[in-house]
C-alpha positions in Angstrom: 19.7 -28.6 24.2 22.4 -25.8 25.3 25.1 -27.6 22.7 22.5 -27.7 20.2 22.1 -24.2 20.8 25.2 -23.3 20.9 26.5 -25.3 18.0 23.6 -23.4 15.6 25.1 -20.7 17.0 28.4 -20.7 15.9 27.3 -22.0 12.6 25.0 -19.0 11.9 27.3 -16.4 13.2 28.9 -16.3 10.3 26.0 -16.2 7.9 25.4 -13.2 9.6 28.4 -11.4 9.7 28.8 -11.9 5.7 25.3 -10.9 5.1 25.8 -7.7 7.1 28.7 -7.4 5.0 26.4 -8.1 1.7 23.9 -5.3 2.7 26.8 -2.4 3.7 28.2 -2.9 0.2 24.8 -3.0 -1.3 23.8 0.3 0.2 27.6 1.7 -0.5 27.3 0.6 -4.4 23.6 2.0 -4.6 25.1 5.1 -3.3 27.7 5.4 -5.2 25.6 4.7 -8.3 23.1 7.3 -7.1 25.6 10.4 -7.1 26.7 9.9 -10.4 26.4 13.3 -12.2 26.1 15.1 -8.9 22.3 14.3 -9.0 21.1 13.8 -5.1 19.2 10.5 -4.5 15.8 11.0 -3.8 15.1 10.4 0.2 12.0 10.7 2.9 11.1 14.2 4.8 13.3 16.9 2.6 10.8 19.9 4.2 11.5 18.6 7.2 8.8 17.6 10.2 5.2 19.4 8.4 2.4 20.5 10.2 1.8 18.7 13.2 -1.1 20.4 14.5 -2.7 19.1 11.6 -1.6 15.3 12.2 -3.0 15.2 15.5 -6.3 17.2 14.3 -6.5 14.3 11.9 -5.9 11.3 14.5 -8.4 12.6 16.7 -10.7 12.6 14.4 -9.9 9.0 13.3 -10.0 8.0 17.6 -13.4 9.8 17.9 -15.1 7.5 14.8 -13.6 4.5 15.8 -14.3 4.9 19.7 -17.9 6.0 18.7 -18.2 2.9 16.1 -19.1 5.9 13.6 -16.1 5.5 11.0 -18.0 7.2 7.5 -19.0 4.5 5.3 -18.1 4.8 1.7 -19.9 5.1 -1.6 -17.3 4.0 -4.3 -18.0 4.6 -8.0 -17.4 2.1 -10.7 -14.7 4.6 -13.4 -13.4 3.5 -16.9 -10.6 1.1 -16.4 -7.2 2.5 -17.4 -4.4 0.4 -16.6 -1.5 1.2 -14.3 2.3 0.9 -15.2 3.1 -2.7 -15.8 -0.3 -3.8 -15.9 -1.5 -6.4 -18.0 -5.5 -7.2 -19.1 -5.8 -10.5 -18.8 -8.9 -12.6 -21.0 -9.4 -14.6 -18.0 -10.0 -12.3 -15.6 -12.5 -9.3 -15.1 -10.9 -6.2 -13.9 -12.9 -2.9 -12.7 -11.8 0.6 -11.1 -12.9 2.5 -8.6 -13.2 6.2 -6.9 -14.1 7.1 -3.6 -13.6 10.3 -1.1 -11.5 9.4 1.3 -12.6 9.5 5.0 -10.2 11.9 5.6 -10.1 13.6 2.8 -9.9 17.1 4.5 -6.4 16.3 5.9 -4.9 15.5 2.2 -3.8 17.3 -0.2 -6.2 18.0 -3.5 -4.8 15.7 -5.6 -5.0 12.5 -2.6 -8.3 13.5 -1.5 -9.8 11.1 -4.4 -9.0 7.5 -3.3 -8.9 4.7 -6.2 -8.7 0.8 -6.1 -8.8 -1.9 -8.6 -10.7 -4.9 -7.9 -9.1 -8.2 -10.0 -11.6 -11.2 -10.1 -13.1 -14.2 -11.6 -14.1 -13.4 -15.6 -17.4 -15.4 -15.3 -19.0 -13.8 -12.3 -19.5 -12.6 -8.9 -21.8 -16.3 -7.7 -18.4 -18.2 -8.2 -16.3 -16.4 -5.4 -16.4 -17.2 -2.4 -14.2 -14.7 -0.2 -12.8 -10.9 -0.8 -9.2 -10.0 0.3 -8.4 -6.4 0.3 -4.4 -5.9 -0.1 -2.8 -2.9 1.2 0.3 -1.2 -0.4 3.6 -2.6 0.3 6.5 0.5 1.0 7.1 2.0 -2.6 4.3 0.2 -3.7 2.3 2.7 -5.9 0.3 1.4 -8.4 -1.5 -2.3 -9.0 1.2 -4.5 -10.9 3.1 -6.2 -7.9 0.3 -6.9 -5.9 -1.7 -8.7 -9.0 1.7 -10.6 -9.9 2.5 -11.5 -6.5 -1.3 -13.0 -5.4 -4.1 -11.3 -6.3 -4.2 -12.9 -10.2 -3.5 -16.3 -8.6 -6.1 -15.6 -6.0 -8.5 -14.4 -8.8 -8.0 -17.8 -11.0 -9.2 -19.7 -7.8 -12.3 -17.8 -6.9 -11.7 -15.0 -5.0 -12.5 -11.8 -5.4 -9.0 -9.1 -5.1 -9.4 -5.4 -4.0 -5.6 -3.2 -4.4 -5.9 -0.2 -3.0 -4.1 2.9 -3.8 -3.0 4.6 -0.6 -2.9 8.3 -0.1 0.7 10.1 -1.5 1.2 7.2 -3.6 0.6 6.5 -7.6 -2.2 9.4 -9.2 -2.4 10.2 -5.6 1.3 11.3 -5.2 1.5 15.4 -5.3 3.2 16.9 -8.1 6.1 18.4 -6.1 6.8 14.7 -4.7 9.7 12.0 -6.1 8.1 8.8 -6.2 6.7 7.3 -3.0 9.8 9.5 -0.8 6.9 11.6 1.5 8.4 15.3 1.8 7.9 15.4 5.7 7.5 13.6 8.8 3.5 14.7 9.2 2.4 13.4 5.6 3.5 10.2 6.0 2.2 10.0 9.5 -1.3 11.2 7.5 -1.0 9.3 4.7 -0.4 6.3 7.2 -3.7 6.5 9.3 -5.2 6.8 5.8 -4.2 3.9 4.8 -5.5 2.0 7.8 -8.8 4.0 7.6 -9.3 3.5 4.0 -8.4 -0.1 4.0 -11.2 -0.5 7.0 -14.0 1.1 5.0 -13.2 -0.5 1.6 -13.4 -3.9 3.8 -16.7 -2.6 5.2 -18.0 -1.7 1.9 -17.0 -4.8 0.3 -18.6 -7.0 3.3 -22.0 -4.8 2.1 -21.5 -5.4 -1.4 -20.2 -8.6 -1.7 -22.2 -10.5 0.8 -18.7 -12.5 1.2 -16.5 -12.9 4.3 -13.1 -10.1 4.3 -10.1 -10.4 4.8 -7.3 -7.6 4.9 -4.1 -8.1 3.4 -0.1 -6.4 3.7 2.8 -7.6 2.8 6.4 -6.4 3.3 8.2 -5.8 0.7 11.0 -2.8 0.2 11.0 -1.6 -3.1 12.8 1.8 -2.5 14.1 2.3 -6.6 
């Protein structure tokens, strides 16, 4: 077993020397390609660390309604469908929008305090599913197109019922004075973290209710910093 171990060993190391290798000219090239024209790259927390009185106002809140088994249920609104960037309506699926307040809506900005998510799901109707699977936002993530090429339109085609959300900061939640999915400090991303958890909990909920299916929640890791 130890020459076995050792003998992967020795055969690996390599593999990971070169792909270190890979990803340090990677991120030099990307660089590189980035300063072109003396434009900066776009990058996480450029106002620094935010308000943090405010972050932990926000997770206490959060603590206190999950401790107390009181987390504020949700009362989504069917909207007109507009599809996102990339998306695609396909004939054999039914696709529907959604708005709700999020439950921490006082902690966001104006423009995040509306949350939105598309559900993706059989064409025919609702008797032929048989489960729900809520997907969260990958990093970068901010609109519906991955997540429906990836597994939700596959999931869809084989009777199950697909809810995306759109996280706070992100997508026609992002504020105006923000470059794509890069947060401009440390205690919004912190917020728009626990709102993602808490919003993803009370969709769940609210699709348990509405659905009368069994719920699962989805992530999936994917960088996608562009």
């Amino acid at each position: 077993c130890k020459l076995l171990c050792g003998v992967m060993s020795l055969l690996f190391r390599p593999a990971g020397y070169l792909s270190g290798l890979i990803d340090v000219g990677y991120a030099w090239v990307k660089r590189r390609s980035s300063n072109q024209g003396d434009v900066q790259p776009a990058r996480f927390f450029t106002d620094g660390w935010g308000d943090f009185d405010k972050l932990e106002k926000c997770e206490d809140v959060v603590k206190r309604a999950i401790a107390d088994g009181q987390l504020p249920p949700l009362f989504p609104t069917q909207k007109a469908l507009v599809l996102g960037k990339g998306e695609n309506e396909d004939s054999d699926l039914c696709l529907e929008e959604y708005v709700f307040n999020s439950p921490i809506e006082s902690f966001l900005p104006e423009v995040s305090k509306k949350g939105f998510f598309r559900v993706v799901k059989p064409k025919e109707n609702n008797a032929i599913a048989n489960a729900v699977v809520v997907h969260l936002a990958a990093t970068g993530d901010q609109f519906y197109a991955f997540r429906r090429k990836l597994l939700a339109d596959k999931l869809a085609r084989n009777g199950i019922i697909n809810i995306l959300i759109m996280v706070p900061f992100y997508g026609t939640r992002r504020p105006q004075d923000q470059t794509k999915h890069y947060v401009r400090n440390v205690s919004d991303y912190l917020i728009a973290s626990t709102g993602c958890m808490v919003e993803g909990a009370a969709v769940a909920r609210w699709a348990q209710d509405f659905y009368k299916l069994p719920v699962i929640l989805t992530g999936m890791y994917k960088v996608l910093f562009k």
